[in-house]
C-alpha positions as CSV (number, residue, x, y, z in Angstrom):
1,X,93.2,91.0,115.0
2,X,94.7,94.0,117.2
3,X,98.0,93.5,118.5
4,X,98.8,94.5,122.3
5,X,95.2,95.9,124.1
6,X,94.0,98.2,121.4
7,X,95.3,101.2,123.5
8,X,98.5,102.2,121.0
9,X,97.0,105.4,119.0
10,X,97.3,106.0,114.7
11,X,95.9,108.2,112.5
12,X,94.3,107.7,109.0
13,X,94.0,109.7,106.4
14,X,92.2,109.0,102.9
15,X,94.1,108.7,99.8
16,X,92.5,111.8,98.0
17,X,94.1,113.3,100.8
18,X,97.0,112.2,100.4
19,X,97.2,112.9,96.9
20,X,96.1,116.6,97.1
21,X,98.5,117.1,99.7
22,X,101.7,115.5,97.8
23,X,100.5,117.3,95.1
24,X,100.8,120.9,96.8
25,X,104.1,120.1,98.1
26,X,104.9,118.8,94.4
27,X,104.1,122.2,92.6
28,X,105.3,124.3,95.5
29,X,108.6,126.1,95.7
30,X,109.2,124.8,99.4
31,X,111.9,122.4,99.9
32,X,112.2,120.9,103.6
33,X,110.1,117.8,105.5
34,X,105.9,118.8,105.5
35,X,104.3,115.7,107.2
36,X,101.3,115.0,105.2
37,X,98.7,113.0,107.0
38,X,95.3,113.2,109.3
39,X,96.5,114.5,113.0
40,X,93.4,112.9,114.3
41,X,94.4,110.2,116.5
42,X,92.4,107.0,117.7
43,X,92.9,104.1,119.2
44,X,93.6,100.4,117.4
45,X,90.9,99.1,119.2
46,X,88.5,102.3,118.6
47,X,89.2,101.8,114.8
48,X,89.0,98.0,114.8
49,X,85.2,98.7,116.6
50,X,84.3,101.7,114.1
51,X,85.5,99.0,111.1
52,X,82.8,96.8,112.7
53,X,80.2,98.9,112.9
54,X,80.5,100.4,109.6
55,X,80.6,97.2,108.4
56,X,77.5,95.5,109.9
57,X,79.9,92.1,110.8
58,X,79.2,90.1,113.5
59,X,83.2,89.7,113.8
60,X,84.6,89.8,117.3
61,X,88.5,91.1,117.5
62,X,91.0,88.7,118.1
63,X,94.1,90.1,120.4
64,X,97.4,89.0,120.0
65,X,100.9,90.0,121.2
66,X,102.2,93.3,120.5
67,X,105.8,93.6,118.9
68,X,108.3,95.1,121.1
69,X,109.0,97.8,118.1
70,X,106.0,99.0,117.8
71,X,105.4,102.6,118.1
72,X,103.2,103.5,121.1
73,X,101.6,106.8,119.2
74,X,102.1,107.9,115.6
75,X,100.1,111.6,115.1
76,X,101.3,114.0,112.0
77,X,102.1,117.5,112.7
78,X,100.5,119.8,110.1
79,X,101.7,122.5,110.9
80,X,103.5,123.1,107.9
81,X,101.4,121.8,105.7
82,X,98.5,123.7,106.7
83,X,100.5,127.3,106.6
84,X,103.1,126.5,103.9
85,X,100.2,124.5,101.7
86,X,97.3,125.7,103.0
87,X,96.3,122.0,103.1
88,X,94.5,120.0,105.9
89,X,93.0,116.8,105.5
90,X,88.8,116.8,104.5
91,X,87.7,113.7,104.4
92,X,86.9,112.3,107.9
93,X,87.2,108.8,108.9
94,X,84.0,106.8,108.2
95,X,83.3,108.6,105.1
96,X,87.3,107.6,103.9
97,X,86.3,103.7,105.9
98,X,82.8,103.7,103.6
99,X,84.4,104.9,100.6
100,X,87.1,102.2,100.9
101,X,84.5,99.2,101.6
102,X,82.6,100.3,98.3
103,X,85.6,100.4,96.8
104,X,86.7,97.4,97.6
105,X,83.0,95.5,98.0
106,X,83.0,96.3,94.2
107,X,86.4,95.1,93.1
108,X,85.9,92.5,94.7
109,X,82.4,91.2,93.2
110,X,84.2,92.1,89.8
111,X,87.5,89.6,90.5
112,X,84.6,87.3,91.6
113,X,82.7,87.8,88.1
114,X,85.8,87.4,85.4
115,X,87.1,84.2,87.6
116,X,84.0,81.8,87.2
């Protein structure tokens, strides 16, 4: 399901990203606002098709309205965080989408296992 046409932009950035990042700032002597995150930026509708194709699914997308709050872009700056940190995101997005489908295809399987 998208809401609006697909055209508002995000970016996504993988958890051991996140976590190496957060961690830098953690141990680090720096003390303002570092936006951690992936400043590549794609469309709802270019992720909800790269989610599809990964995937293999036959699934169409549905649309639906947008909200009137949401945010038309959303993009990090890095800046900081790649010259304060030296950190910048590695993992880029269809190996973080893959890695999250296995991670998920096999949790899922074992719920599926322990509740019959």
């Amino acid at each position: 399901t998208i809401f609006g046409d697909g055209s508002q932009t995000r970016s996504f950035c993988y958890v051991s990203d996140l976590v190496d990042g957060i961690f830098r700032l953690a141990m680090s002597d720096f003390h303002e606002p570092v936006n951690i995150g992936n400043p590549r930026e794609m469309t709802i509708k270019q992720f909800a098709e790269q989610i599809i194709r990964i995937t293999g699914t036959e699934s169409g997308i549905e649309y639906r309205p947008l909200p009137e709050d949401d945010p038309k872009v959303r993009q990090p700056d890095i800046t900081r965080a790649k010259k304060i940190l030296g950190w910048e995101p590695r993992v880029d997005f269809d190996e973080g989408i893959r890695k999250t489908i296995e991670y998920f295809s096999e949790h899922i399987e074992l719920v599926n296992r322990t509740t019959q």
